[in-house]
N, C-alpha and C positions, 0 to 999 in steps of 0.2 A: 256670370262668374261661377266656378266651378267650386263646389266644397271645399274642395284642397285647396285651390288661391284663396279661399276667403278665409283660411285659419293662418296661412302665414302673411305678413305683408311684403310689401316687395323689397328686395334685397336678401330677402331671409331662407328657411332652409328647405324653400320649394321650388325657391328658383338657383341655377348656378353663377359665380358671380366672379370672377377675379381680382385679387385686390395685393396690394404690398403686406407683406404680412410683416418681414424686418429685414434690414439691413445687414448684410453680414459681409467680413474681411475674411480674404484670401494669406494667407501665410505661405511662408517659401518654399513650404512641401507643397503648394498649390491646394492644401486642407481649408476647407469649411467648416464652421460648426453650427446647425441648425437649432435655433433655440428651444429650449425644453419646453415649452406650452406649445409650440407647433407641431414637434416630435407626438407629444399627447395628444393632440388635436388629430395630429393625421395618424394616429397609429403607427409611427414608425418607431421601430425598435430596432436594440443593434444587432448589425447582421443584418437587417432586410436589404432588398435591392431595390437601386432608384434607376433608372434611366434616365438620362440628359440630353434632355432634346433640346437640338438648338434651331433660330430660325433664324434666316439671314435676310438684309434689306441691301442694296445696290450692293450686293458683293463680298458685305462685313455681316460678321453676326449679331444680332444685335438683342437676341433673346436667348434665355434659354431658361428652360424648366424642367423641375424633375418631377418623374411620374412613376408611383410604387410598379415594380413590373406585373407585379398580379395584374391589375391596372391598364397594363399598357398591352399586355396579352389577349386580354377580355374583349377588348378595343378592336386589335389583330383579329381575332377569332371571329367578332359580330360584323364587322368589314367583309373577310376572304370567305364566311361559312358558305353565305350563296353560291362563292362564284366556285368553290368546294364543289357545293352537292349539285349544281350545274354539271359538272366533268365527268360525274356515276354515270 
């Protein structure tokens, strides 16, 4: 076992993990509002940008998540960089 797995156990914050964080309603503006200790949790402040990704199962959507776009770029970037510096 590695140093680093042996200071956190599992579930914790060396490994990634998905979970329900809370429940929330949709109103007739089609608005959310993401609870304040997740906001804190995740750094999200007003005015940031999330992007909505969604994933679909037989044809329906059936997830969707939002990913800070700093986030969702970095992702983008360490994906296409190779195939980038490939094309030089």
């Amino acid at each position: 076992m590695s140093r680093e797995a042996s200071r956190h156990p599992p579930g914790t914050a060396s490994q990634s993990s998905c979970k329900v964080e809370a429940v929330v309603s949709v109103d007739e503006r089609g608005q959310m509002v993401l609870p304040k200790e997740l906001r804190e949790r995740a750094h999200i402040r007003s005015g940031d940008k999330l992007a909505a990704v969604s994933c679909e199962r037989h044809g329906e959507v059936c997830c969707i998540s939002l990913i800070k776009v700093e986030e969702l770029s970095a992702t983008v970037k360490g994906f296409l960089g190779p195939i980038f510096s490939e094309l030089k």
